[in-house]
Backbone as CSV, one residue per row, in Angstrom:
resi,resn,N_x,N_y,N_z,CA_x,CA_y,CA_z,C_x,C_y,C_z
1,UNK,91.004,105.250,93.419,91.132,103.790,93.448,89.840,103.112,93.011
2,UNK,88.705,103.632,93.507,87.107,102.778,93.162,87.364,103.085,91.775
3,UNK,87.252,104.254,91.505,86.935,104.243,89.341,88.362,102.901,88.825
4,UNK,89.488,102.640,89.179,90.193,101.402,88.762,89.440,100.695,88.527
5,UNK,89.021,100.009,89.969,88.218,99.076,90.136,87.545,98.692,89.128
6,UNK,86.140,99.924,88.836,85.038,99.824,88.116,85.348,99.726,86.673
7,UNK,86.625,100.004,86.291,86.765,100.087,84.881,87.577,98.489,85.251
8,UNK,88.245,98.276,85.880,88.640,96.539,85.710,87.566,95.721,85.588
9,UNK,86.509,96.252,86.663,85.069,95.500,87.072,84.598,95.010,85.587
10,UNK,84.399,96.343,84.384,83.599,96.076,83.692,84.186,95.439,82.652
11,UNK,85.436,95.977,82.404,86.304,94.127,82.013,85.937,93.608,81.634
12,UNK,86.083,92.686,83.098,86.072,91.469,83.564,84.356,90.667,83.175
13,UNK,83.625,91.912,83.319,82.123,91.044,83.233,81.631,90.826,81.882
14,UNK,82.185,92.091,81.163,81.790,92.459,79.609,83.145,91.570,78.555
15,UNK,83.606,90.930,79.198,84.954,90.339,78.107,84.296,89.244,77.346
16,UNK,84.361,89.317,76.063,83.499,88.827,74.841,82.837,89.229,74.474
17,UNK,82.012,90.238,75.281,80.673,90.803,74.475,80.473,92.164,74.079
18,UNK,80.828,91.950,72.406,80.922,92.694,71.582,79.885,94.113,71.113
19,UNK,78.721,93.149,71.430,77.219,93.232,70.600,76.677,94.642,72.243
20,UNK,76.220,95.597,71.750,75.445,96.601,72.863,74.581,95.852,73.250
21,UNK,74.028,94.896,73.168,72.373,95.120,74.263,73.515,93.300,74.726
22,UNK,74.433,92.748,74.468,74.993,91.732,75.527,75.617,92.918,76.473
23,UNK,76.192,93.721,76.106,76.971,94.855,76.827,76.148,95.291,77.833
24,UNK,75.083,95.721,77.732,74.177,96.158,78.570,73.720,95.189,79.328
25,UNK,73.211,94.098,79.004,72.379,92.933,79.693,73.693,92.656,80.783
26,UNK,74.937,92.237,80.635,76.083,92.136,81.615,76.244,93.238,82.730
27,UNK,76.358,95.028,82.352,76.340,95.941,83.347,75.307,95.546,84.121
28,UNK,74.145,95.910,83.797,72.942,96.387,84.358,72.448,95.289,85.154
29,UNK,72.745,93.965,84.748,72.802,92.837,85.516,73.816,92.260,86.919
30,UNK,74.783,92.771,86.536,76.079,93.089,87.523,75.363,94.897,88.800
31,UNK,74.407,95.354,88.210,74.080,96.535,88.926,73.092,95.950,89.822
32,UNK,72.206,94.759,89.404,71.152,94.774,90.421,69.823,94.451,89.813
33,UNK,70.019,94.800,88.509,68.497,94.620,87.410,68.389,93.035,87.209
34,UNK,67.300,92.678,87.370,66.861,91.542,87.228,66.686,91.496,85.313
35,UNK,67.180,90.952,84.841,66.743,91.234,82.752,67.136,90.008,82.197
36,UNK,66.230,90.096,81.326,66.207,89.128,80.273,66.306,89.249,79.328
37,UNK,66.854,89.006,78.271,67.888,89.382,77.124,67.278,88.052,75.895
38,UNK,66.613,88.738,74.557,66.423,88.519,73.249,67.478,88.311,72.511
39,UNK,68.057,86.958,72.516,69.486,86.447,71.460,68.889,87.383,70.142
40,UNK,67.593,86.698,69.674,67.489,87.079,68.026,67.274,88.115,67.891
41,UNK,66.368,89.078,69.090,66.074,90.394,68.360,66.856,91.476,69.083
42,UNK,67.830,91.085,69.807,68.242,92.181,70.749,67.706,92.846,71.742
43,UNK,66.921,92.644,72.172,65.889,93.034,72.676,66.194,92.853,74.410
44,UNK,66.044,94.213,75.389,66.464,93.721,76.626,65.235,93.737,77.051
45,UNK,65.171,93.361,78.550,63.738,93.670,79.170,63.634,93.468,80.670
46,UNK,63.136,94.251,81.235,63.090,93.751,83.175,62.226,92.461,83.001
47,UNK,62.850,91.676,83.846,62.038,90.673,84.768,60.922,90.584,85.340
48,UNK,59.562,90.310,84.907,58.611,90.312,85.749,58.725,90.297,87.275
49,UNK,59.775,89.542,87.775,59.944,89.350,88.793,60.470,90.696,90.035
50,UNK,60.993,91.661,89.071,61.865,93.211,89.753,60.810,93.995,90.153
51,UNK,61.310,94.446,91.131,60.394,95.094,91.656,59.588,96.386,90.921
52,UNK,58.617,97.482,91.027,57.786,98.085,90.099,59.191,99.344,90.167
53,UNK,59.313,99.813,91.348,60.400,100.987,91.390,61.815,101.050,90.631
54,UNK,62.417,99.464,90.344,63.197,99.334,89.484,63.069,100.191,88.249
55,UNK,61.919,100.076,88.024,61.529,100.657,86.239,61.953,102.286,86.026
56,UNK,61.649,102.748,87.216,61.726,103.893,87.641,63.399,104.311,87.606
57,UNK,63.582,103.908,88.653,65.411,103.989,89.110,66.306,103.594,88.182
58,UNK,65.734,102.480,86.596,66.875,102.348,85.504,66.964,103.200,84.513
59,UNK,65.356,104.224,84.816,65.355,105.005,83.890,65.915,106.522,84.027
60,UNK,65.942,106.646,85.539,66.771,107.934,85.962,68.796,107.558,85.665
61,UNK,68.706,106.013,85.768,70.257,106.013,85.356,70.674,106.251,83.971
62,UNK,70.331,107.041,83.027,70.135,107.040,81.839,71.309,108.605,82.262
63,UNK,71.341,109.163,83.127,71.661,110.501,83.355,73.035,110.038,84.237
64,UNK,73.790,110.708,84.140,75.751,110.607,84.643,75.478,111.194,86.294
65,UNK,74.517,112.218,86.193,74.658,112.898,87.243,72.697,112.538,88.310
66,UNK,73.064,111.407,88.036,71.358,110.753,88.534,71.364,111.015,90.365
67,UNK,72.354,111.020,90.765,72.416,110.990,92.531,71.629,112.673,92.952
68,UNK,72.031,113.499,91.977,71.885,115.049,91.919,70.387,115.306,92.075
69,UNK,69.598,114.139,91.154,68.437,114.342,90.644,66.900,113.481,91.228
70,UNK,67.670,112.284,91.870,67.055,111.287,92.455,67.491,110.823,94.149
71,UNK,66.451,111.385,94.789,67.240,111.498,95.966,66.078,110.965,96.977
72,UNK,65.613,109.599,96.748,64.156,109.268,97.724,64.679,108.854,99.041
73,UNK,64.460,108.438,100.358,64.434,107.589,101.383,64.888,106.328,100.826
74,UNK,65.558,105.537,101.680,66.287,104.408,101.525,65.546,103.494,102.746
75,UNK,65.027,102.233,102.057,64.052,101.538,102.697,64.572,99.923,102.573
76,UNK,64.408,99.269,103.803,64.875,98.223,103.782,63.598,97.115,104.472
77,UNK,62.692,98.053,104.455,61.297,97.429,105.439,60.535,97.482,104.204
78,UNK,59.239,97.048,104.367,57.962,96.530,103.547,56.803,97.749,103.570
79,UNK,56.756,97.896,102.569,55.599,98.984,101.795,54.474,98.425,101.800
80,UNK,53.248,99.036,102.036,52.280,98.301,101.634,51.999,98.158,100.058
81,UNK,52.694,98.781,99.144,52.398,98.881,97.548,53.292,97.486,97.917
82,UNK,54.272,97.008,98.201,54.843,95.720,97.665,54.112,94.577,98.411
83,UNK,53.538,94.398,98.670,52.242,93.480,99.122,51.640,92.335,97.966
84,UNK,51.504,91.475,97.896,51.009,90.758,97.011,49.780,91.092,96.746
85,UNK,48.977,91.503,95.557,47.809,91.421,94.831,48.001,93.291,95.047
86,UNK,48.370,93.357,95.278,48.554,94.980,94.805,48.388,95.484,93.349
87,UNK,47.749,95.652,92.782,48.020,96.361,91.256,48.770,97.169,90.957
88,UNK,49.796,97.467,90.166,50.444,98.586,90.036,50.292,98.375,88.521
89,UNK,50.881,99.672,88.146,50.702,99.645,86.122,51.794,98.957,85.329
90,UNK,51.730,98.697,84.526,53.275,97.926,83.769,53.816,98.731,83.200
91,UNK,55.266,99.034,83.287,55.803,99.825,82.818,56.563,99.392,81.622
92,UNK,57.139,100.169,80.776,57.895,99.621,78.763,58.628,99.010,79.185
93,UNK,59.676,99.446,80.206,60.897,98.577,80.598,60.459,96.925,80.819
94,UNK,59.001,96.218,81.150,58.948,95.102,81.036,58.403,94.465,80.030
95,UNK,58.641,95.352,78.838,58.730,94.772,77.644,59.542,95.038,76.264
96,UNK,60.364,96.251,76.808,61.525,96.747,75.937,62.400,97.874,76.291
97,UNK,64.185,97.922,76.753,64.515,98.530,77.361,65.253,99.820,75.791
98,UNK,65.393,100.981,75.673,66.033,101.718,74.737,67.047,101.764,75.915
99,UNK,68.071,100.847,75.259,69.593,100.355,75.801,70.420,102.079,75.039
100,UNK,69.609,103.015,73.518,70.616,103.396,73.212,70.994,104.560,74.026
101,UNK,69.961,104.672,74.981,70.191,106.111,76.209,71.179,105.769,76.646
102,UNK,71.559,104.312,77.273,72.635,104.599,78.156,74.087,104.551,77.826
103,UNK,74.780,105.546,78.550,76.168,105.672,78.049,77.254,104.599,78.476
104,UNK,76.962,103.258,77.733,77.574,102.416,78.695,79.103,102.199,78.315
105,UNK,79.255,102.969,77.288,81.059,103.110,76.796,81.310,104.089,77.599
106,UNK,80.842,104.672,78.245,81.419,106.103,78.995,82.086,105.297,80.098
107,UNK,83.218,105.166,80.472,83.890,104.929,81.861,83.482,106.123,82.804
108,UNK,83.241,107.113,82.894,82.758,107.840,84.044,81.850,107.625,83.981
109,UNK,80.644,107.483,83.054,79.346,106.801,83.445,79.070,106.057,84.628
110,UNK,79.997,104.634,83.856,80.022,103.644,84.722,80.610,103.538,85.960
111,UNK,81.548,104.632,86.477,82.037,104.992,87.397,81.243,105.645,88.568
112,UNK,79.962,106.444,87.836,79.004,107.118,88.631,77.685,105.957,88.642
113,UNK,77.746,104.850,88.412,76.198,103.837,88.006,77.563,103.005,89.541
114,UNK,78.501,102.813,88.945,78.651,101.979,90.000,79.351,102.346,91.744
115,UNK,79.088,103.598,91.768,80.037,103.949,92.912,78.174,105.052,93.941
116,UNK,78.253,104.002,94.711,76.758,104.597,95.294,76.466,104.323,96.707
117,UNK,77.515,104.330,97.939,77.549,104.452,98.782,76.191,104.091,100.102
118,UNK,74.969,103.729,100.466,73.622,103.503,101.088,73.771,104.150,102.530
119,UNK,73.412,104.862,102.807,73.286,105.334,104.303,72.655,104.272,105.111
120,UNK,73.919,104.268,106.627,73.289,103.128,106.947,72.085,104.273,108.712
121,UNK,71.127,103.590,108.405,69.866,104.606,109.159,69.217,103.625,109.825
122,UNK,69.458,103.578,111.482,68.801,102.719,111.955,67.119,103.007,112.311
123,UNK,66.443,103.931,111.930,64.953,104.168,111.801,64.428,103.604,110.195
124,UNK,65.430,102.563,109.514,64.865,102.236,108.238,65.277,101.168,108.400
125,UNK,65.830,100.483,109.245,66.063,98.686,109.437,64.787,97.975,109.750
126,UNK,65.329,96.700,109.062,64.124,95.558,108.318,63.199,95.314,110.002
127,UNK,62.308,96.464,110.082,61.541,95.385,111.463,60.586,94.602,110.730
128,UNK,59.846,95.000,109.668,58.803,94.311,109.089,59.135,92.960,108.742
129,UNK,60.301,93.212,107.832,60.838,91.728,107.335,61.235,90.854,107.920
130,UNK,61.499,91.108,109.169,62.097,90.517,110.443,60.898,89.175,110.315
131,UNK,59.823,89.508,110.512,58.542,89.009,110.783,58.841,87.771,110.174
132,UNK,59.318,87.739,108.760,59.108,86.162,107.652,60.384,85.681,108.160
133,UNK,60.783,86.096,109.437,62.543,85.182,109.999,61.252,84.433,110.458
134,UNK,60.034,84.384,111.331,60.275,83.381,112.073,59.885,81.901,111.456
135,UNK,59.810,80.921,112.303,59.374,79.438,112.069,58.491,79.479,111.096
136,UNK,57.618,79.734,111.432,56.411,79.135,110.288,56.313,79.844,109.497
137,UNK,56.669,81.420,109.629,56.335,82.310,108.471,57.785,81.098,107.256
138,UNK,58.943,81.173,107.595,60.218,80.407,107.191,59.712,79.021,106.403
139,UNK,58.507,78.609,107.092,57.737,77.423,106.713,56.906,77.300,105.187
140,UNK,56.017,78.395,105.582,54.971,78.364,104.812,55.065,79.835,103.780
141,UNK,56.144,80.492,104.053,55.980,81.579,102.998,56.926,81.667,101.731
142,UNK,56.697,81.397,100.253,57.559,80.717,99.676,57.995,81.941,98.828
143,UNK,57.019,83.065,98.390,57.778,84.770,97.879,57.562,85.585,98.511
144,UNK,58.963,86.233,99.126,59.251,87.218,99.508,58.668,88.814,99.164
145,UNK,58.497,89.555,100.003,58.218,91.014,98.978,59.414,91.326,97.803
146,UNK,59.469,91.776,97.130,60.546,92.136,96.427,61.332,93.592,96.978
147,UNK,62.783,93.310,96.378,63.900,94.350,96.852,64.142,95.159,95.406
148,UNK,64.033,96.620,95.833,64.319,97.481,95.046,66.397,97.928,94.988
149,UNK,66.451,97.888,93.936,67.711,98.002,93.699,68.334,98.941,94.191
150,UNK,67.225,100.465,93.925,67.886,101.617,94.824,68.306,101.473,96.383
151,UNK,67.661,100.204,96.947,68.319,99.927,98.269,69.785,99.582,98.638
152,UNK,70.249,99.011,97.501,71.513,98.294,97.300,72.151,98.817,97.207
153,UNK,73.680,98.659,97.794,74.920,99.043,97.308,75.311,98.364,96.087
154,UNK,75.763,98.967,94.726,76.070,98.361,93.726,76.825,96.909,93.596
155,UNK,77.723,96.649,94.207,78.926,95.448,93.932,77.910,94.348,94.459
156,UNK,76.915,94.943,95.915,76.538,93.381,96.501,74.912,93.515,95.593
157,UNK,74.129,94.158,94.857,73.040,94.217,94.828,72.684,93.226,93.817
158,UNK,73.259,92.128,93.632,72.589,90.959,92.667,72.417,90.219,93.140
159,UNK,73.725,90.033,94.527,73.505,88.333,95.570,72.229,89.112,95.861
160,UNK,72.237,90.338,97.008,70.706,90.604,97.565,69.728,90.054,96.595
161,UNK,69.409,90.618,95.794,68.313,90.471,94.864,68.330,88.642,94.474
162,UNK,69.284,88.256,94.408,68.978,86.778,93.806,68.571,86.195,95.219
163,UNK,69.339,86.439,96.216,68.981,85.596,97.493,67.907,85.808,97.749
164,UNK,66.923,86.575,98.087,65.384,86.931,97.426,64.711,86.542,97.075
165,UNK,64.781,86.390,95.652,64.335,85.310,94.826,64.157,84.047,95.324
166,UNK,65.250,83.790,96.061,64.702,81.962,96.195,64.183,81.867,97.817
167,UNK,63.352,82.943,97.996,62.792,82.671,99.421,63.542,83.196,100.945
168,UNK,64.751,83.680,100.795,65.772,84.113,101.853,65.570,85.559,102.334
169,UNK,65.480,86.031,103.075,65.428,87.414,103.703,66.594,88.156,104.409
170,UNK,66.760,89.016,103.756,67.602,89.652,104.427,67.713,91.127,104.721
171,UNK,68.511,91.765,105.078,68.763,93.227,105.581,70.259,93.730,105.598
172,UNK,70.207,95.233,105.264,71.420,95.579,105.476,72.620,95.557,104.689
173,UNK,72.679,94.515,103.656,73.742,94.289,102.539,74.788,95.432,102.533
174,UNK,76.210,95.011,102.232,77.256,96.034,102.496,78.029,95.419,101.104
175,UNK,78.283,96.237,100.621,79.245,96.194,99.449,81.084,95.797,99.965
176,UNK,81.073,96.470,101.212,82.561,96.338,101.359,83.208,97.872,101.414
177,UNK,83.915,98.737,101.793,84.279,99.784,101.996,85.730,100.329,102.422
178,UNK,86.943,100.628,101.963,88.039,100.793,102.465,88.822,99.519,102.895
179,UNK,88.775,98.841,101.704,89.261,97.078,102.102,88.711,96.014,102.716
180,UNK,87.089,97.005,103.738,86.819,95.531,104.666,86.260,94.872,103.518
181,UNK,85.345,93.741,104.471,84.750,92.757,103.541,83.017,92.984,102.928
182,UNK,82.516,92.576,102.313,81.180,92.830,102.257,80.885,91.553,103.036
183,UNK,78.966,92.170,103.901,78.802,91.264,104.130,77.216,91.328,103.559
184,UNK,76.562,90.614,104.074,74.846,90.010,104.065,74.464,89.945,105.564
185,UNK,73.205,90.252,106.137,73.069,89.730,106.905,71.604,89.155,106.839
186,UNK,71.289,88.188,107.541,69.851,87.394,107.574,68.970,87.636,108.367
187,UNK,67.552,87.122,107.888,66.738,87.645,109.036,66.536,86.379,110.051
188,UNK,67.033,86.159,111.122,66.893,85.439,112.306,67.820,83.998,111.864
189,UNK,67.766,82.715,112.056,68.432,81.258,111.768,68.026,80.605,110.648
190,UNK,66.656,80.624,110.883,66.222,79.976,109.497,66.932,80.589,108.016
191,UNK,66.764,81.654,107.807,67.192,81.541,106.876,68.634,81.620,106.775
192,UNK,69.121,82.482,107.542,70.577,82.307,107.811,71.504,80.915,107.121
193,UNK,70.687,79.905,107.811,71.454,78.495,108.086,70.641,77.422,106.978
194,UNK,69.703,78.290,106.109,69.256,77.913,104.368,70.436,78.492,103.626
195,UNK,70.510,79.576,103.639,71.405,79.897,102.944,73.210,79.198,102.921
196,UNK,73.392,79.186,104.274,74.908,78.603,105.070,74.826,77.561,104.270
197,UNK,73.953,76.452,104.105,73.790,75.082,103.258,73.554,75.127,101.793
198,UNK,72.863,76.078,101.307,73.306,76.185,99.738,74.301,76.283,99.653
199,UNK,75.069,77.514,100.552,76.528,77.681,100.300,77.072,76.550,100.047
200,UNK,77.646,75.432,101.336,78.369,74.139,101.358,77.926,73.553,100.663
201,UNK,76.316,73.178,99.861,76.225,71.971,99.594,75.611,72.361,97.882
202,UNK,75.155,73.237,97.378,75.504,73.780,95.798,76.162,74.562,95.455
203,UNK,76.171,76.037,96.076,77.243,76.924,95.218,78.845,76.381,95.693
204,UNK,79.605,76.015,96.261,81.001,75.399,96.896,80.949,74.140,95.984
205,UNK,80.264,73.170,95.526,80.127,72.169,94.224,80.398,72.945,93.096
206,UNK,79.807,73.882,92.861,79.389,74.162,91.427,80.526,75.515,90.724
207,UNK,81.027,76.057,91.977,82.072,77.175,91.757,83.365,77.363,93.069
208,UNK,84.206,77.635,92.043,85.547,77.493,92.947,86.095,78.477,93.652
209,UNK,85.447,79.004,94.260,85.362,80.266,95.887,86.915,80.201,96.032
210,UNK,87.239,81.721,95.599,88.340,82.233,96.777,88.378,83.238,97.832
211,UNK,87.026,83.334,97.541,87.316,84.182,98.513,86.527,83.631,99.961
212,UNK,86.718,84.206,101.246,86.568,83.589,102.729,84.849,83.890,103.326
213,UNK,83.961,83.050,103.219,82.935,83.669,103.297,82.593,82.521,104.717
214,UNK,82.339,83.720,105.602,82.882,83.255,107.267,81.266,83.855,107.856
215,UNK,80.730,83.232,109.017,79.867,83.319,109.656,79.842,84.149,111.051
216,UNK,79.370,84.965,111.300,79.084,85.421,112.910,77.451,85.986,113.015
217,UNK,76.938,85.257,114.310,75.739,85.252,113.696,74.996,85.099,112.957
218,UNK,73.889,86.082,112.915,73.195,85.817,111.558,74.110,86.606,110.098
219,UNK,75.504,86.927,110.023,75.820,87.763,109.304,76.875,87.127,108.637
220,UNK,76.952,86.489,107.505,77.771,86.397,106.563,78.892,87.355,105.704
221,UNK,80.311,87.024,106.083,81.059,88.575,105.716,81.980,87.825,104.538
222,UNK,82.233,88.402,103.398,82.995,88.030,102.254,84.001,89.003,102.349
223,UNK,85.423,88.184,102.382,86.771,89.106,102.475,87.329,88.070,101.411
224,UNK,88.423,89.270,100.797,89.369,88.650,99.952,90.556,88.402,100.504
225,UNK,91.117,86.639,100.356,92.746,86.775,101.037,93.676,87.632,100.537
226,UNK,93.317,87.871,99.537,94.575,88.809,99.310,94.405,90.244,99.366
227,UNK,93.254,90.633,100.029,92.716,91.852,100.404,92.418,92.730,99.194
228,UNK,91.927,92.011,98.071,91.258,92.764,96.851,90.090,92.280,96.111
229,UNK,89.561,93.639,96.700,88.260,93.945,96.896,87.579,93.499,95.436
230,UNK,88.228,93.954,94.020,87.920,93.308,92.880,87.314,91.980,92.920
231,UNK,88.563,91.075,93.712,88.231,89.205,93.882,86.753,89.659,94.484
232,UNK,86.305,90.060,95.195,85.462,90.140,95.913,84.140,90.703,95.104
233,UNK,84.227,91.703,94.378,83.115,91.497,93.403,82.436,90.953,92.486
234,UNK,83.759,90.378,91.983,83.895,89.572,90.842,83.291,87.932,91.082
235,UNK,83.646,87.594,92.453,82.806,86.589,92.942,81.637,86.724,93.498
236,UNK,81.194,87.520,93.895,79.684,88.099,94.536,78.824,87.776,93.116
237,UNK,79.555,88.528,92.125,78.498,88.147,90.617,78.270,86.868,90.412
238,UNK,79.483,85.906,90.272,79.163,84.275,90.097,78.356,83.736,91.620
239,UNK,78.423,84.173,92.330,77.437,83.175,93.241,76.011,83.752,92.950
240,UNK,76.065,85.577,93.038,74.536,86.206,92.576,73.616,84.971,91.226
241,UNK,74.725,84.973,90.003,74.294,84.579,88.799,73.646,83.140,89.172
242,UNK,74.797,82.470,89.428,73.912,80.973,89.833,73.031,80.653,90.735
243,UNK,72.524,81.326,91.657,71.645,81.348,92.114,70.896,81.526,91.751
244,UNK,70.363,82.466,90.761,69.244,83.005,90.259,68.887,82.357,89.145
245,UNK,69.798,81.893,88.374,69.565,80.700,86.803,68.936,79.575,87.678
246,UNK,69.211,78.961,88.901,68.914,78.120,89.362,68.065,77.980,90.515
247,UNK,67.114,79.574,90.655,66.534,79.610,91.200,64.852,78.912,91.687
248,UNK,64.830,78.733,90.416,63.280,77.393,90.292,63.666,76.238,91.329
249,UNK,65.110,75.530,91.048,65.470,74.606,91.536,65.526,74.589,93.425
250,UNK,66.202,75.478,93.128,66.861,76.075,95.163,65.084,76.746,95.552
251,UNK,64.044,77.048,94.650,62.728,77.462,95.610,61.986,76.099,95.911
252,UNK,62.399,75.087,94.776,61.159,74.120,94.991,62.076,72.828,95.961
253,UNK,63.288,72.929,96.291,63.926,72.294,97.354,63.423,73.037,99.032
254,UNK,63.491,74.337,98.699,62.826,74.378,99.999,61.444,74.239,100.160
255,UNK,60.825,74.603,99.351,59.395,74.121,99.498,59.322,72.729,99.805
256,UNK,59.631,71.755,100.058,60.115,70.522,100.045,60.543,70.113,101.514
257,UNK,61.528,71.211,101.487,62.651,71.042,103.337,61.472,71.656,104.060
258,UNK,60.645,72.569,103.758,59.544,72.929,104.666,58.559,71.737,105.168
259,UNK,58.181,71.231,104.468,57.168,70.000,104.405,57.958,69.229,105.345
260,UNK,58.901,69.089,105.516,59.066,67.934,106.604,60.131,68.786,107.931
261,UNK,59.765,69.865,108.197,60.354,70.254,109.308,59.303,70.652,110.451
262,UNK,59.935,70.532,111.715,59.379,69.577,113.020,59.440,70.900,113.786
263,UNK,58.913,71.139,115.094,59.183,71.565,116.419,60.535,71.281,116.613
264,UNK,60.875,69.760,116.615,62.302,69.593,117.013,63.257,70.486,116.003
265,UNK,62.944,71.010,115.019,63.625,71.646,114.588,64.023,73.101,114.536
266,UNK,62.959,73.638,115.031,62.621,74.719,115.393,63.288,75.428,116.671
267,UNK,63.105,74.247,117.504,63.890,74.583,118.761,65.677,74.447,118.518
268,UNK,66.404,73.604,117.741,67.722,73.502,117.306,68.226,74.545,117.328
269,UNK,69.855,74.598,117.501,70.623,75.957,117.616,71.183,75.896,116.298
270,UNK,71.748,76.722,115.994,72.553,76.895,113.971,72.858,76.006,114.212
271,UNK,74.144,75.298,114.779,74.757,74.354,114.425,74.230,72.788,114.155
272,UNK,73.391,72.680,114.979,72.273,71.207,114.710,71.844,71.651,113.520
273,UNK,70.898,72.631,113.732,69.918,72.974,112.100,70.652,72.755,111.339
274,UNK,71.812,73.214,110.695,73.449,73.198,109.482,72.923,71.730,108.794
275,UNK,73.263,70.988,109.922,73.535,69.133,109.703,72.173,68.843,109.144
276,UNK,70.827,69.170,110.053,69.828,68.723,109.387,69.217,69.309,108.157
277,UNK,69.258,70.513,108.052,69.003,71.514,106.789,70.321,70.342,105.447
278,UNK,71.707,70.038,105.592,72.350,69.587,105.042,71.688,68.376,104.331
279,UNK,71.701,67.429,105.714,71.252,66.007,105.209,69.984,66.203,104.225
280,UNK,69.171,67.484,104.652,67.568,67.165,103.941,68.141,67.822,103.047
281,UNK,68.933,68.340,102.094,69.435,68.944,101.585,70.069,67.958,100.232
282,UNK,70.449,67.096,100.927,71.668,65.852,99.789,70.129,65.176,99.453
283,UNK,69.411,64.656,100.211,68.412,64.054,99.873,67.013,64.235,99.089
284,UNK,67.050,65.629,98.959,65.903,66.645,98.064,66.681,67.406,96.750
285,UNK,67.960,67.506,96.805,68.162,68.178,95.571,69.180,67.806,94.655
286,UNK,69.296,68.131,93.344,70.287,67.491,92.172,70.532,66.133,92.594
């Protein structure tokens, strides 16, 4: 049933694009790679912004049988190499990807790039990251460490990675498994109930959600009404995508909602915060 899926999946994402390196820029973007794509010269390329291990992990996917061969710890906590002012070396991939390694006409390829299961290991849950849940870190800290893709389950690893991007923390990401739903979960309210308000008040404007994206706790769960799981990927990509095209916008709104948040706000339960995160919300952005 998953290889269906993945061959509908790629479809659905690749329909129009004819040209290999649009072909590629759509998979590999739908996988989790942060890339930026050369109209005139064809030309793909990682994102300054992806993490250094990415470079690494797109280049072992070049191989059908990469799970066989690449087999590190699965980390959802903070390295000291991902630390800001860290040096690390630049790798080609952030300045030219050889798209012709990968077998991206192969349907079992893509069947093995997209079917990747994450052990869930509670001696590798986010305690570090936990840390930027609270108040002021929520306040005053505007980039996140970056998330390596190999953490991700394939279907959800673009929302992760884009939600990221614009300052949000999270842990745990679930693709969805045997019909349930995928979910996200957040680190503590703050961001939780940043994110809950992009939801209602840009992505729910800007795209027409069918599928049920419901709250408990800090944990956001995406189910499809009609219990297919496809709807469910297929929309994970359009909220991932716009978020991240519009990510300048959604970082420098919160940089913004930070500047004027209070003690009194701090102390608020989700549901107060919602309204006030909202209102400062209509009033700071588009």
């Amino acid at each position: 049933m998953k290889n269906s899926i993945v061959e509908k999946f790629i479809e659905e994402i690749t329909n129009g694009k004819s040209k290999q390196p649009d072909r590629f820029y759509e998979i590999f973007s739908a996988r989790g790679f942060l890339l930026e794509i050369d109209s005139s010269s064809g030309k793909v390329r990682l994102s300054n912004e992806s993490h250094i291990d990415d470079c690494e992990f797109l280049e072992i996917l070049q191989n059908i049988n990469y799970k066989n061969i690449y087999n590190k710890p699965h980390q959802d906590s903070i390295n000291e190499d991902d630390k800001e002012g860290t040096v690390r070396y630049r790798h080609a991939y952030f300045d030219d990807i050889n798209i012709q390694l990968f077998d991206i006409n192969n349907i079992q390829y893509l069947n093995e790039v997209f079917t990747n299961e994450i052990p869930i290991d509670l001696f590798r849950l986010n305690w570090e990251r936990d840390w930027y849940g609270k108040f002021n870190q929520f306040k005053e800290i505007e980039h996140l460490p970056k998330v390596r893709v190999y953490d991700l389950e394939p279907f959800i690893a673009r929302l992760a990675k884009a939600v990221s991007s614009i300052g949000i923390s999270t842990w745990s990401s679930c693709e969805g498994h045997w019909g349930k739903p995928a979910y996200i979960i957040f680190d503590r309210k703050y961001h939780r109930v940043w994110f809950q308000t992009i939801l209602n008040k840009f992505i729910k404007e800007k795209l027409n959600l069918v599928c049920n994206w419901q709250w408990m706790e800090n944990r956001c769960t995406i189910s499809s009404p009609s219990e297919d799981p496809l709807e469910i990927y297929l929309e994970l990509q359009d909220v991932a995508r716009l978020i991240y095209d519009n990510r300048f916008i959604l970082i420098n709104t919160k940089k913004q909602l930070s500047s004027l948040l209070t003690n009194k706000n701090k102390n608020m339960n989700k549901k107060e915060l919602l309204i006030a995160f909202e209102d400062f919300f209509e009033e700071l952005c588009c």
